[in-house]
PyMOL CGO cylinders between C-alpha atoms (Angstrom):
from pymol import cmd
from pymol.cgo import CYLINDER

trace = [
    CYLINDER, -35.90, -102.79, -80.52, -38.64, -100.90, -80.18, 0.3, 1, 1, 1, 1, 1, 1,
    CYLINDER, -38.64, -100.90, -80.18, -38.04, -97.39, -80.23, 0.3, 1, 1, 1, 1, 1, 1,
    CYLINDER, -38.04, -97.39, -80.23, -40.12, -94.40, -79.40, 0.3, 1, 1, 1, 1, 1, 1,
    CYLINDER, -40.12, -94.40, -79.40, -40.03, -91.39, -81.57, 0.3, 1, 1, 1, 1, 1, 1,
    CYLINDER, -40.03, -91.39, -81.57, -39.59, -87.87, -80.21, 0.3, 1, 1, 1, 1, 1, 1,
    CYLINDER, -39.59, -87.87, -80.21, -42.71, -85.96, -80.27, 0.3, 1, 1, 1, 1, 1, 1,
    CYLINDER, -42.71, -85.96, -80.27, -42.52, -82.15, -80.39, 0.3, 1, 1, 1, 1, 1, 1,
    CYLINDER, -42.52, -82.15, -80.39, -45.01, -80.24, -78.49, 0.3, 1, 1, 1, 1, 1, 1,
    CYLINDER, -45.01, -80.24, -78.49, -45.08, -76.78, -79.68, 0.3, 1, 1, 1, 1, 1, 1,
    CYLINDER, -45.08, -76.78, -79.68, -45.05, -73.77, -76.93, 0.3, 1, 1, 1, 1, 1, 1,
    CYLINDER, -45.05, -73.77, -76.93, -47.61, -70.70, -77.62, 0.3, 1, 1, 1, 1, 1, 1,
    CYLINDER, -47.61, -70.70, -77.62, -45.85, -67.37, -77.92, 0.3, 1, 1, 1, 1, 1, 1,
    CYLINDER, -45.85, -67.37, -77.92, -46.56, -64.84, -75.07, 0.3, 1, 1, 1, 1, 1, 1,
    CYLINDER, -46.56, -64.84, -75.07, -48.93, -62.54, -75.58, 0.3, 1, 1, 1, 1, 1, 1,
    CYLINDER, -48.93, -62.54, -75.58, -47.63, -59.20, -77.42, 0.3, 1, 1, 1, 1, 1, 1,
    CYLINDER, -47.63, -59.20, -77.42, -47.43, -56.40, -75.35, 0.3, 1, 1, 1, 1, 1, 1,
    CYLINDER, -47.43, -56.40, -75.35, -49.58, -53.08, -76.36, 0.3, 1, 1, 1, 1, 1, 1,
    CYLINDER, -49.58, -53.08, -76.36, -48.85, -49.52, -75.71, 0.3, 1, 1, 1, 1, 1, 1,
    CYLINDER, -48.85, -49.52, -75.71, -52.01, -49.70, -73.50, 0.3, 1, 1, 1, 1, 1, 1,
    CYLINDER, -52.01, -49.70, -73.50, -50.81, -52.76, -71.91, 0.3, 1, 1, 1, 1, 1, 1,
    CYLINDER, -50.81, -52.76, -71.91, -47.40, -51.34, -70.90, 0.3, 1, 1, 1, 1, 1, 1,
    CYLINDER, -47.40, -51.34, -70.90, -49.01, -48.28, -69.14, 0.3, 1, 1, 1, 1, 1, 1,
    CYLINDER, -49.01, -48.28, -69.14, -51.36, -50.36, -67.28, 0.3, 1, 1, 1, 1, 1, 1,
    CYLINDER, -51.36, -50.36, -67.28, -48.51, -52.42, -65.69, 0.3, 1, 1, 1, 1, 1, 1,
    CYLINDER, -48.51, -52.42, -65.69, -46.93, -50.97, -62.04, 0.3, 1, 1, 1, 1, 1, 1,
    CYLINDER, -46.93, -50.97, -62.04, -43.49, -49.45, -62.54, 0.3, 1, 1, 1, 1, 1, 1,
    CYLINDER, -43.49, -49.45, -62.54, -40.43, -50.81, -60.64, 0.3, 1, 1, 1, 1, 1, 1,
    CYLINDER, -40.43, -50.81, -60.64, -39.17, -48.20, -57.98, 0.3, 1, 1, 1, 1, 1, 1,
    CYLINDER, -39.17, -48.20, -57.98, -35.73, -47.81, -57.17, 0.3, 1, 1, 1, 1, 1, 1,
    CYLINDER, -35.73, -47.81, -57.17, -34.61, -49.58, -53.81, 0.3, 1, 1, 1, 1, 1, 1,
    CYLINDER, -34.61, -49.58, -53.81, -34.84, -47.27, -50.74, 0.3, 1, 1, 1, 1, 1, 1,
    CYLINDER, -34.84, -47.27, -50.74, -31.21, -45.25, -50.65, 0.3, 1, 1, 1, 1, 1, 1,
    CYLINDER, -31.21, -45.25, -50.65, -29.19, -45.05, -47.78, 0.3, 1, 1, 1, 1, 1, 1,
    CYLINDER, -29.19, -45.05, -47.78, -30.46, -41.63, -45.42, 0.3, 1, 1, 1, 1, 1, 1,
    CYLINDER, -30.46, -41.63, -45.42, -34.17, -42.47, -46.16, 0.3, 1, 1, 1, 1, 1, 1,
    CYLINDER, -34.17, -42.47, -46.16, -36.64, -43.08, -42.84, 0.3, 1, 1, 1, 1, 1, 1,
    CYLINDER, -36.64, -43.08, -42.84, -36.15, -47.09, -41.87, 0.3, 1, 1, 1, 1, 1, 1,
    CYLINDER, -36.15, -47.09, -41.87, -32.76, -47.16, -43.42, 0.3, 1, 1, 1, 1, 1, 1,
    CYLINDER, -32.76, -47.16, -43.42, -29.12, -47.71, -41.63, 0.3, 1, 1, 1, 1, 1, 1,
    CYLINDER, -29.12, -47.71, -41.63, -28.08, -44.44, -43.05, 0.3, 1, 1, 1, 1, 1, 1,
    CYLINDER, -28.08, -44.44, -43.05, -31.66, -42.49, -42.25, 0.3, 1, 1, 1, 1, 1, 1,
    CYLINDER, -31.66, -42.49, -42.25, -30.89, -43.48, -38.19, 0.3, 1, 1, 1, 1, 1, 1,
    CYLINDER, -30.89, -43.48, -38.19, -27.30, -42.64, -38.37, 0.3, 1, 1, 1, 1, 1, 1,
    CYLINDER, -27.30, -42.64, -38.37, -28.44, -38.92, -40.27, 0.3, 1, 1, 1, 1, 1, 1,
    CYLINDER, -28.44, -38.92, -40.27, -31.03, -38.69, -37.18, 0.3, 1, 1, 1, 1, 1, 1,
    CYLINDER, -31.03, -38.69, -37.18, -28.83, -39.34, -34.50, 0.3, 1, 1, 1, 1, 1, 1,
    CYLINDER, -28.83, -39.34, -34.50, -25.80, -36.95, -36.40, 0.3, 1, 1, 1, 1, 1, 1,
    CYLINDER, -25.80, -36.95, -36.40, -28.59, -34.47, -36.33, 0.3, 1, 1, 1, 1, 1, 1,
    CYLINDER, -28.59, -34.47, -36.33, -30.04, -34.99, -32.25, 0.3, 1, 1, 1, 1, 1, 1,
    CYLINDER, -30.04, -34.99, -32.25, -26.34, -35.29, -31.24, 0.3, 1, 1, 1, 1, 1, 1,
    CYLINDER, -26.34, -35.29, -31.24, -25.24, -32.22, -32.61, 0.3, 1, 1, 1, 1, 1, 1,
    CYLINDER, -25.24, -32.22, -32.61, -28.59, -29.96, -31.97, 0.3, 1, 1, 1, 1, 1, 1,
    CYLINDER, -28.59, -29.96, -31.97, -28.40, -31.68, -28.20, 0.3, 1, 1, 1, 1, 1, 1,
    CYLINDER, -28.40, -31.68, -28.20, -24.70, -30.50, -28.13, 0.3, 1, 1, 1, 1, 1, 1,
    CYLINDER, -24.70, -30.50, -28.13, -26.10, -26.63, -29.52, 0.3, 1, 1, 1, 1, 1, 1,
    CYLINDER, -26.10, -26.63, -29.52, -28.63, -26.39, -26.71, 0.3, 1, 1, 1, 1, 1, 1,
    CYLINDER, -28.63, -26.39, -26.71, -26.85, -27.32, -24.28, 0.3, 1, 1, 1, 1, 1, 1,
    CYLINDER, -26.85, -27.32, -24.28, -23.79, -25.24, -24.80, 0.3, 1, 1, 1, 1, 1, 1,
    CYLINDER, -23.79, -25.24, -24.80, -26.02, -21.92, -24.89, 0.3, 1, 1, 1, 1, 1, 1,
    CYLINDER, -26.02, -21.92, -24.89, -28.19, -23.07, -22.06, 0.3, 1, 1, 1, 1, 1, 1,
    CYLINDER, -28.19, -23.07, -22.06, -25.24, -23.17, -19.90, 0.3, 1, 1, 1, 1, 1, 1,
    CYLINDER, -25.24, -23.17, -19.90, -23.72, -19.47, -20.21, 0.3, 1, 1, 1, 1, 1, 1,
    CYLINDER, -23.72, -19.47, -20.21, -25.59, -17.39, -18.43, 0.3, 1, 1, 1, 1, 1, 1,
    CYLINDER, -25.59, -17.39, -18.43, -26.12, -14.08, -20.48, 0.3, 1, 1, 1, 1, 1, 1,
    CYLINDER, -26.12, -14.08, -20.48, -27.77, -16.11, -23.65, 0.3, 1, 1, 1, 1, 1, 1,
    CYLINDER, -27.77, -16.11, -23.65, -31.25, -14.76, -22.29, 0.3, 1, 1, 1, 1, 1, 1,
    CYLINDER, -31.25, -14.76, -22.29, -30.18, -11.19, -23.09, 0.3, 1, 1, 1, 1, 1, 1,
    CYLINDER, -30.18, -11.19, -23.09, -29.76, -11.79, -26.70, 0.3, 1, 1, 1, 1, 1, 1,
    CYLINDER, -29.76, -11.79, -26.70, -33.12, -12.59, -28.62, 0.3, 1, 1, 1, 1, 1, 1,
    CYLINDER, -33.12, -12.59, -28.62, -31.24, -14.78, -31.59, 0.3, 1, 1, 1, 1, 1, 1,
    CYLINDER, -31.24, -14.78, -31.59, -29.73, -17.14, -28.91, 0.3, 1, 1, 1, 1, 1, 1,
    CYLINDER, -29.73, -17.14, -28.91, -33.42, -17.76, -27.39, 0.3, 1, 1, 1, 1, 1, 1,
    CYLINDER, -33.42, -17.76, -27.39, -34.14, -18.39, -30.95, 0.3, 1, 1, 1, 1, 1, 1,
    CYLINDER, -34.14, -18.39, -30.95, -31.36, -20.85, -31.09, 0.3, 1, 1, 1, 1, 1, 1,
    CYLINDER, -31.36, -20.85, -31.09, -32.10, -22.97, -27.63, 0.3, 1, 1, 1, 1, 1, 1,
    CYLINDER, -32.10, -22.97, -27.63, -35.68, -23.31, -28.84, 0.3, 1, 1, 1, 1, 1, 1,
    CYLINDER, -35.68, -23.31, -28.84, -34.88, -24.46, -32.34, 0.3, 1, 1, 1, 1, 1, 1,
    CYLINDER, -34.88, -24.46, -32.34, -32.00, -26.53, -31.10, 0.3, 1, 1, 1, 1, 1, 1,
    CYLINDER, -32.00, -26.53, -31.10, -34.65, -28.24, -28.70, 0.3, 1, 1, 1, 1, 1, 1,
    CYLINDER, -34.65, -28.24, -28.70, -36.88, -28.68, -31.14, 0.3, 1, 1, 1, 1, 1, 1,
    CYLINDER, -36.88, -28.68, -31.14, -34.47, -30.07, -33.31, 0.3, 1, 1, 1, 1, 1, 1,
    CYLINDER, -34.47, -30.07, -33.31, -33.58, -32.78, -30.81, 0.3, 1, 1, 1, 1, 1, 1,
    CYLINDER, -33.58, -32.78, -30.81, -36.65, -33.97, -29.88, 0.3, 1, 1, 1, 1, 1, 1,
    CYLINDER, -36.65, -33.97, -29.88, -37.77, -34.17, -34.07, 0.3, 1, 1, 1, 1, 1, 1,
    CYLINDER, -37.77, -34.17, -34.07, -34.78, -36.50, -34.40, 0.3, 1, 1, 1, 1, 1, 1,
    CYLINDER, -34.78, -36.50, -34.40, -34.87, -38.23, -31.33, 0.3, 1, 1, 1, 1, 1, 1,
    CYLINDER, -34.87, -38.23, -31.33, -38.75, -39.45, -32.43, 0.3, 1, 1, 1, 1, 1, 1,
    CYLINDER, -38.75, -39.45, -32.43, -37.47, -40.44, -35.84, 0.3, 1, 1, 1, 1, 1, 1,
    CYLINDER, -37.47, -40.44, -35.84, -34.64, -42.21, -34.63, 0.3, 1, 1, 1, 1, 1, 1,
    CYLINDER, -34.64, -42.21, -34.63, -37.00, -44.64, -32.49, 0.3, 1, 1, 1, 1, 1, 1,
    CYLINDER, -37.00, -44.64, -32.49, -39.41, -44.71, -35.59, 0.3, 1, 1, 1, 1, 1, 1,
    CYLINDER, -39.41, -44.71, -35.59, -36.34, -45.66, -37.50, 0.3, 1, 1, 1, 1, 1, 1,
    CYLINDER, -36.34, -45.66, -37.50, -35.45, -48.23, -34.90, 0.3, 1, 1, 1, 1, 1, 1,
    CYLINDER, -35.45, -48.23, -34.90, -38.77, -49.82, -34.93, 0.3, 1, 1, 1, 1, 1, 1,
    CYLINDER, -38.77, -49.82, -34.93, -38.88, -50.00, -38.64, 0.3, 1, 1, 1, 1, 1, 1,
    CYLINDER, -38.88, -50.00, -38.64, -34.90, -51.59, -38.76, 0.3, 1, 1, 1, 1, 1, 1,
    CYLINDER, -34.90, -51.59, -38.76, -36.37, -54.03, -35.98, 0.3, 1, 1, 1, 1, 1, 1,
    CYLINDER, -36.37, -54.03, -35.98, -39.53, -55.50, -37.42, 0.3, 1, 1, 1, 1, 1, 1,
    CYLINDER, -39.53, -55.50, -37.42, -38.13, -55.31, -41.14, 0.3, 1, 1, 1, 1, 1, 1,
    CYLINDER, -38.13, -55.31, -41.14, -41.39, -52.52, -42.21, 0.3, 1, 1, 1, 1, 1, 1,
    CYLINDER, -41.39, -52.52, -42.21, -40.79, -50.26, -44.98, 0.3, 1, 1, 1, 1, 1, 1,
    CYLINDER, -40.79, -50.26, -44.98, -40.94, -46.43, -44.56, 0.3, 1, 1, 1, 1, 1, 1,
    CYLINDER, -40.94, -46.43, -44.56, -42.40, -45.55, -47.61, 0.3, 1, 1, 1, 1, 1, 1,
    CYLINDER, -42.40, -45.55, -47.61, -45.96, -44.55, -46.99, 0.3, 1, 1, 1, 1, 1, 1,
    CYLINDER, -45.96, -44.55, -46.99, -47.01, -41.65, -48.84, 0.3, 1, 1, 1, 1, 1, 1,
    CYLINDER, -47.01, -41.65, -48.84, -48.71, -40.31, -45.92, 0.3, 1, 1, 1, 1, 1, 1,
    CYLINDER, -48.71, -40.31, -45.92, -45.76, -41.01, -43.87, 0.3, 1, 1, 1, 1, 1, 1,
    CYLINDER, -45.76, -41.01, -43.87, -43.36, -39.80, -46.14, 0.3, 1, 1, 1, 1, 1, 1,
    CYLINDER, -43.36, -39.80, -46.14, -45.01, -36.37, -45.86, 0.3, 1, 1, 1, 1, 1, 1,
    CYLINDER, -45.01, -36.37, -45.86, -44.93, -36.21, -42.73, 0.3, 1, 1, 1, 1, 1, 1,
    CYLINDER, -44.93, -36.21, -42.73, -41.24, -36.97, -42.40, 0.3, 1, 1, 1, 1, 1, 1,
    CYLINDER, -41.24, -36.97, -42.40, -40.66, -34.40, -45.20, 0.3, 1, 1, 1, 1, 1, 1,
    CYLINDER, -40.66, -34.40, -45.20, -42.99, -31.42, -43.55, 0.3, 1, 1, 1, 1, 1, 1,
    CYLINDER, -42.99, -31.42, -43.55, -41.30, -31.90, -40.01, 0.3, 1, 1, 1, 1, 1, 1,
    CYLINDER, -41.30, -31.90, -40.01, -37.53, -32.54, -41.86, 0.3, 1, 1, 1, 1, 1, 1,
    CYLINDER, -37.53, -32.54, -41.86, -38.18, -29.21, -43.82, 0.3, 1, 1, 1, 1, 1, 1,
    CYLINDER, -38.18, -29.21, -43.82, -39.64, -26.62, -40.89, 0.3, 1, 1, 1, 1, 1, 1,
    CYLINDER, -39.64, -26.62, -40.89, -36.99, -28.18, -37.91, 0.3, 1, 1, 1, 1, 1, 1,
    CYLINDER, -36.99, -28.18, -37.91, -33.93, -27.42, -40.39, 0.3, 1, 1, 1, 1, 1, 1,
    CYLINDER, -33.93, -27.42, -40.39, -35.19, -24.10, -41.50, 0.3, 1, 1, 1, 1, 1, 1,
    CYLINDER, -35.19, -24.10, -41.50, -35.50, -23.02, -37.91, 0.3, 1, 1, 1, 1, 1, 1,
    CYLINDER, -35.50, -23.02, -37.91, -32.35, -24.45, -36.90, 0.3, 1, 1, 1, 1, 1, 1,
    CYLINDER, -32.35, -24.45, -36.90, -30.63, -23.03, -40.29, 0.3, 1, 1, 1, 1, 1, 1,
    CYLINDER, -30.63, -23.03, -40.29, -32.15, -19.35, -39.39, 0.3, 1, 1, 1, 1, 1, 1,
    CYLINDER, -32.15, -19.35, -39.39, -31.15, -19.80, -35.25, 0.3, 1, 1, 1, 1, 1, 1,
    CYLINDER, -31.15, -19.80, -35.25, -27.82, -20.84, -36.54, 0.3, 1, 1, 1, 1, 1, 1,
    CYLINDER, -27.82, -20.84, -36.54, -27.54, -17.56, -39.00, 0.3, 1, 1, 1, 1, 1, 1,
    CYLINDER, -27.54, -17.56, -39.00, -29.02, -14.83, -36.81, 0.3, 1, 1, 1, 1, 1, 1,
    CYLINDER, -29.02, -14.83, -36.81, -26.43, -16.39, -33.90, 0.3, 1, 1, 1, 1, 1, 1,
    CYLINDER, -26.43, -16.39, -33.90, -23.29, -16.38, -36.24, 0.3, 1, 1, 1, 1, 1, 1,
    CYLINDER, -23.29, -16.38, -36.24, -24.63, -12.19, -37.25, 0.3, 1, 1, 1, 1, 1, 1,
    CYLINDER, -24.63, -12.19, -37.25, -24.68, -11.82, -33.25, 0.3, 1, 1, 1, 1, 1, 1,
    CYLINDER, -24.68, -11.82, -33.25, -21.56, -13.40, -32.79, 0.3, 1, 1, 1, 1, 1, 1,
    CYLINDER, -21.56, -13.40, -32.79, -20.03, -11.61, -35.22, 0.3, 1, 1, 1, 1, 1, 1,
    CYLINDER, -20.03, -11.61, -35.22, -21.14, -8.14, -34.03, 0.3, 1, 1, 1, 1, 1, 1,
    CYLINDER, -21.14, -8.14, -34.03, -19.82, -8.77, -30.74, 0.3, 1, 1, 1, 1, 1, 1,
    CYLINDER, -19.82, -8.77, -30.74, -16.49, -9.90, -31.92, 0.3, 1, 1, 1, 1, 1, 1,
    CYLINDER, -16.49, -9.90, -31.92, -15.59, -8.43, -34.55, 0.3, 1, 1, 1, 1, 1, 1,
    CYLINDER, -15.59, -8.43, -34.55, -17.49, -4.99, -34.61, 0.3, 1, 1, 1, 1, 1, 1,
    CYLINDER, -17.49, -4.99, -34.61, -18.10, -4.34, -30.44, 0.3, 1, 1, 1, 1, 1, 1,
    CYLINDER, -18.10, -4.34, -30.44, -15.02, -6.31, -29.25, 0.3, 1, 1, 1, 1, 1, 1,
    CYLINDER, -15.02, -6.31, -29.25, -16.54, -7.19, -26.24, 0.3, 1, 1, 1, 1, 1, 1,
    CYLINDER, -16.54, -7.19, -26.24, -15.70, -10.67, -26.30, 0.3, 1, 1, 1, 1, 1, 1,
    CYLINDER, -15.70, -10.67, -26.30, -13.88, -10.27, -22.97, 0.3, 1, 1, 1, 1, 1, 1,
    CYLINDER, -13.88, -10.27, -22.97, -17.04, -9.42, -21.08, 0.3, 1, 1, 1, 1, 1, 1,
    CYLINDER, -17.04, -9.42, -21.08, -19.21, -12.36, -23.34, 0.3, 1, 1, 1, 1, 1, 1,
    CYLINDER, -19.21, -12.36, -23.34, -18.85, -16.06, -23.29, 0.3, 1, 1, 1, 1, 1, 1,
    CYLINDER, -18.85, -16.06, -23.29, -17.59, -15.57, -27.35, 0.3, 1, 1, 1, 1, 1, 1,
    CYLINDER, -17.59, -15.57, -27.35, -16.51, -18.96, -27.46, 0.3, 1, 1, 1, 1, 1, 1,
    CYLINDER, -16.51, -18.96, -27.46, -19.38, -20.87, -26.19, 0.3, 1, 1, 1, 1, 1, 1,
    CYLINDER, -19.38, -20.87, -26.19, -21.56, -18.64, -28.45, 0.3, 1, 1, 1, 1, 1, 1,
    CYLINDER, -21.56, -18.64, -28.45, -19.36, -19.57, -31.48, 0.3, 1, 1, 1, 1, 1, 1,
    CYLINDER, -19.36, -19.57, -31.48, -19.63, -23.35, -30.44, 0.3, 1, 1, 1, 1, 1, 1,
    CYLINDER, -19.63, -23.35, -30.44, -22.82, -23.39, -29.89, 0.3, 1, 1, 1, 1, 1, 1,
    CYLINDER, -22.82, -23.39, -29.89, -23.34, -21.35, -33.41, 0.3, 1, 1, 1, 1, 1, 1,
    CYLINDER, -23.34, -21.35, -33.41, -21.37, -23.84, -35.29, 0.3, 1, 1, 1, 1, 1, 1,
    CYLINDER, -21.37, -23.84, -35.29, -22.64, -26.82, -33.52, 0.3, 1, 1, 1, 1, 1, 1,
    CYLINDER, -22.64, -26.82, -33.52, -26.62, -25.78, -34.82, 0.3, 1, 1, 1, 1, 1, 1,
    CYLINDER, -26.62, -25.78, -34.82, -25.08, -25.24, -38.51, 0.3, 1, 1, 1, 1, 1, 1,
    CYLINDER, -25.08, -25.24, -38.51, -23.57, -28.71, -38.03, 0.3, 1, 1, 1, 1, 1, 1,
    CYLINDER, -23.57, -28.71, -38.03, -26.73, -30.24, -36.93, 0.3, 1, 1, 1, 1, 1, 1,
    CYLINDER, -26.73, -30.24, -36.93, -28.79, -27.97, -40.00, 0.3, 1, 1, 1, 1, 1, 1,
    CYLINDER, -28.79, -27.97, -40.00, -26.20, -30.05, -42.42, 0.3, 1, 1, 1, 1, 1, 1,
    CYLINDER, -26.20, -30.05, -42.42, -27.26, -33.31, -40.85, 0.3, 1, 1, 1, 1, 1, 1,
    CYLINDER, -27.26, -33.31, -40.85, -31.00, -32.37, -41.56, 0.3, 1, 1, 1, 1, 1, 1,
    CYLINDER, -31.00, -32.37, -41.56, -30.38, -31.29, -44.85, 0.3, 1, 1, 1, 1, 1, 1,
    CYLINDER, -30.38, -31.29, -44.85, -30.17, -34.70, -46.69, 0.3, 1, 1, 1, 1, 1, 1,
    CYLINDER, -30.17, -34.70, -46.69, -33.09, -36.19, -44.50, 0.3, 1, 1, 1, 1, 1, 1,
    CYLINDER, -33.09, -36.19, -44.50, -35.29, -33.51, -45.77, 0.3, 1, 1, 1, 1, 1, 1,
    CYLINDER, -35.29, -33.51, -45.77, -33.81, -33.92, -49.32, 0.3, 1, 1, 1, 1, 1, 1,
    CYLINDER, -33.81, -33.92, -49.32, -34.52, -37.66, -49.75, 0.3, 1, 1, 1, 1, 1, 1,
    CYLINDER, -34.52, -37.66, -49.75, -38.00, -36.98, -48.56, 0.3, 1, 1, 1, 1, 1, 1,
    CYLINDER, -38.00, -36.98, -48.56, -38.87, -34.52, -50.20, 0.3, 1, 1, 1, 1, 1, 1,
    CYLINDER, -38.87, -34.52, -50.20, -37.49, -36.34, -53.31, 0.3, 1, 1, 1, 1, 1, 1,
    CYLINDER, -37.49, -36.34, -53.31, -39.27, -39.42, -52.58, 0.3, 1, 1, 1, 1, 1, 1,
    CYLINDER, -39.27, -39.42, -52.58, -42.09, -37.73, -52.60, 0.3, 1, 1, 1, 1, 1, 1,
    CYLINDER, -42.09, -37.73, -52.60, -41.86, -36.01, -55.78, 0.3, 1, 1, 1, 1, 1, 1,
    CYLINDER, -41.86, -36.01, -55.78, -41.10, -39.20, -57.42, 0.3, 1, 1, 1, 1, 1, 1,
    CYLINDER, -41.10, -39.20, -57.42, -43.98, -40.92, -56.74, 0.3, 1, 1, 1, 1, 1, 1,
]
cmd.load_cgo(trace, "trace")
């Protein structure tokens, strides 16, 4: 019998790895979290947010003494601006879900993070100057009887509702950004 004897073949070692090396190599970035733009969570945040802002407008557009006060102008126009921000996210969103593309352009990022950060400041500040108005006449005038209080108050807590909503798409993009 004729037998063969095992031959070893010997493996190189890798390479060692420098200090220079390591820098030189891309880092790993974290997966995209859930309420970033082209996520499931980041359309659900923009629709929470047009819903809500849609519901805001619409409940001071319909009483009809909201042009006498200037803070309730403020708050239809930030309320509409709010809607129509997160209503052209939401189909950006949708596209991106669709055809599977990542959201994570830096240009694109700061874009989402610049339009995120100015529509919730103006529908944060709207919201606050229409609780202070809503307050006066309640509380201080008590001339709720001859004002639509209640749609006023709705209206007021549906805009800080929709400003919450905002809040953690502007803070995910603005962190995303700053981790780069």
């Amino acid at each position: 019998m004729s037998g063969g004897q095992g031959a070893v073949h010997p493996v190189e070692a890798p390479p060692l790895q420098t200090e220079r090396a390591n820098l030189l190599l891309p880092r790993n970035r974290m997966k995209d979290l859930q309420g970033m733009p082209g996520t499931i969570g980041g359309l659900f945040l923009r629709f929470s947010q047009m819903f809500f802002a849609v519901l805001a407008f619409s409940v001071m557009a319909t009483t009809s003494d909201f042009p006498s006060v200037t803070a309730f102008c403020y708050l239809v126009a930030a309320a509409g601006l709010q809607s129509l921000w997160s209503l052209a996210l939401a189909i950006v969103d949708i596209y991106a879900l669709l055809v599977g593309r990542c959201l994570q352009n830096y240009q694109v990022v700061s874009l989402f993070a610049m339009g995120d950060g100015v529509a919730s400041t103006l529908t944060f500040a709207a919201a606050c100057a229409c609780a202070g108005i809503t307050v006066l006449i309640h509380n201080d005038l008590g001339a709720c009887d001859r004002n639509h209080c209640t749609e006023f108050e709705t209206a007021t807590a549906m805009a800080f509702i929709s400003w919450f909503c905002a809040l953690p798409s502007f803070l995910l993009n603005y962190w995303s950004l700053a981790s780069r």
